[in-house]
SEBA-99827 format. One line per 4 residues: number of its first residue (from 1); for each residue x, y, z of C-alpha. Coordinates in steps of 0.001 Angstrom, whole numbers. Example, Ala and Ser with C-alpha at 12.3 -4.5 7.8 and 13.67 -1.06 7.14 Angstrom:
1) 12300 -4500 7800 ~ 13670 -1060 7140
//
This chain:
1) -13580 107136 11623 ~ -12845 103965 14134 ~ -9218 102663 14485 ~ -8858 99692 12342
5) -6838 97088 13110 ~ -3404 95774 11503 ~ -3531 93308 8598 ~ -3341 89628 9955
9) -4773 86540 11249 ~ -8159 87189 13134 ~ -7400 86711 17198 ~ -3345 87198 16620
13) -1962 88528 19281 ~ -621 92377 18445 ~ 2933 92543 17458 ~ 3254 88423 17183
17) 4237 87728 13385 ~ 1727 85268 11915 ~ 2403 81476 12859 ~ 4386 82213 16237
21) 1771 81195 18452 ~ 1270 77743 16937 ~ 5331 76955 16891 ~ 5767 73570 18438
25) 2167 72562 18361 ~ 2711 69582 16081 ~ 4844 68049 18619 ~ 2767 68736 21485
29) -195 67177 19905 ~ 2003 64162 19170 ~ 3672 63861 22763 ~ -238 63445 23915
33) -1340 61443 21517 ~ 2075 58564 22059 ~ 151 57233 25322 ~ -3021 56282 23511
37) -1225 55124 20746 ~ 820 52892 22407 ~ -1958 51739 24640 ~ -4400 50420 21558
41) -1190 48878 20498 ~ -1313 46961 23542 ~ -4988 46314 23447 ~ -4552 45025 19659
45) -2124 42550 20778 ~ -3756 41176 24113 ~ -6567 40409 21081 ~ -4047 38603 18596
49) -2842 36630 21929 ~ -6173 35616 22831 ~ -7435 34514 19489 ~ -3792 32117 19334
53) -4305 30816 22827 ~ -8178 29969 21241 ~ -6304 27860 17974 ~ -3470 27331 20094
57) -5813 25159 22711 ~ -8174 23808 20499 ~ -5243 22054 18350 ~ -4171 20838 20763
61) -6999 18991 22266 ~ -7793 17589 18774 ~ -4204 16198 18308 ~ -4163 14741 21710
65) -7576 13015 21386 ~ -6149 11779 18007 ~ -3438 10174 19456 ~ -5225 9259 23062
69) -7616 7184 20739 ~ -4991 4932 19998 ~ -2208 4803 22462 ~ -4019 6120 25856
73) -4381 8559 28483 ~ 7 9150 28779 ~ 119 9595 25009 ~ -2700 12025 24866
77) -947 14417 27739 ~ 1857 14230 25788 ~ 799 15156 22533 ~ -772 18082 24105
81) 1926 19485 25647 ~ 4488 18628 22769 ~ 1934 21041 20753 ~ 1361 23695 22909
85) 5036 24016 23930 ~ 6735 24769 27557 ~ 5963 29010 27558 ~ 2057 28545 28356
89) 1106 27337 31401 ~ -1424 24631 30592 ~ -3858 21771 32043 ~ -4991 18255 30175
93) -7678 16222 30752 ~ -8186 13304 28702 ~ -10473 10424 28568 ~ -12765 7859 27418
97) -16163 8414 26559 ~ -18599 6017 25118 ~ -16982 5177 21861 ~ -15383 8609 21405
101) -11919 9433 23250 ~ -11961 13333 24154 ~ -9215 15541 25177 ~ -9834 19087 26933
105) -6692 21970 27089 ~ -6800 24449 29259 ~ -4502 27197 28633 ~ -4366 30287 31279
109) -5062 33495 29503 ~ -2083 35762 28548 ~ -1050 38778 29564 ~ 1519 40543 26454
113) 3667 37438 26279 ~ 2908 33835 26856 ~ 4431 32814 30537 ~ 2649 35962 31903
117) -1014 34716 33118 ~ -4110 36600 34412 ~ -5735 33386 35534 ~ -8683 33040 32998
121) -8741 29829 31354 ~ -8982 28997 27485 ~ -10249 25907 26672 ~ -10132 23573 23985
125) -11940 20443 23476 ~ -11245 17786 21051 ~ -12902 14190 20483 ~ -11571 11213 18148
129) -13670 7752 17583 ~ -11360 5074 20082 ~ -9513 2517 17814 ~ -7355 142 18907
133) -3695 -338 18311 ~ -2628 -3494 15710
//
């Protein structure tokens, strides 16, 4: 008659009480997992950035062709930057053209918080019918 083998999990190790082998494994698994984690977390946000730099640029463009339209090309830079505020670092062209007074905002794109910039422009462009001041 063959030797049979002790009562326990299949591939135990002999003499290791069921459940030693996997002590700790939990937290192993989770220590390797914290990196990728924390690096779609990043990813996540560069995306949420982005898509406010997008609205961020395009309101302002439309707010400074607004007011461009009716007070000029010093009014219109201003209104852009008053809405974009002094963390992003930002350029504003503004001008006449035809009957329509446009604005464009360029905002560099951000790397995890606005003042940190990769270089890559966002632009918005905005455009208002010109009307003159009473």
């Amino acid at each position: 008659m063959p030797a049979r083998r002790p009562a326990g999990r299949a591939g135990a190790a002999r003499g290791a009480p069921a459940g030693r082998r996997d002590r700790g494994q939990v937290a192993v698994e989770f220590v390797g997992m914290v990196p990728l984690i924390l690096l779609l977390v990043a990813a996540v946000w560069e995306c949420v950035l982005i898509g406010y730099a997008f609205s961020l640029a395009g309101n302002a463009a439309d707010e400074a062709a607004r007011v461009g339209a009716v007070h000029g090309g010093g009014a219109c830079d201003a209104a852009a930057r008053r809405h974009v505020g002094g963390a992003w670092s930002m350029g504003v062209e503004c001008g006449a053209a035809g009957d329509v007074y446009k604005a464009t905002v360029k905002l560099n794109l951000p790397v995890f918080f606005p003042g940190l910039d990769i270089g890559i422009p966002i632009t918005g462009e905005g455009g208002s019918p010109k009307e003159e001041e009473d």
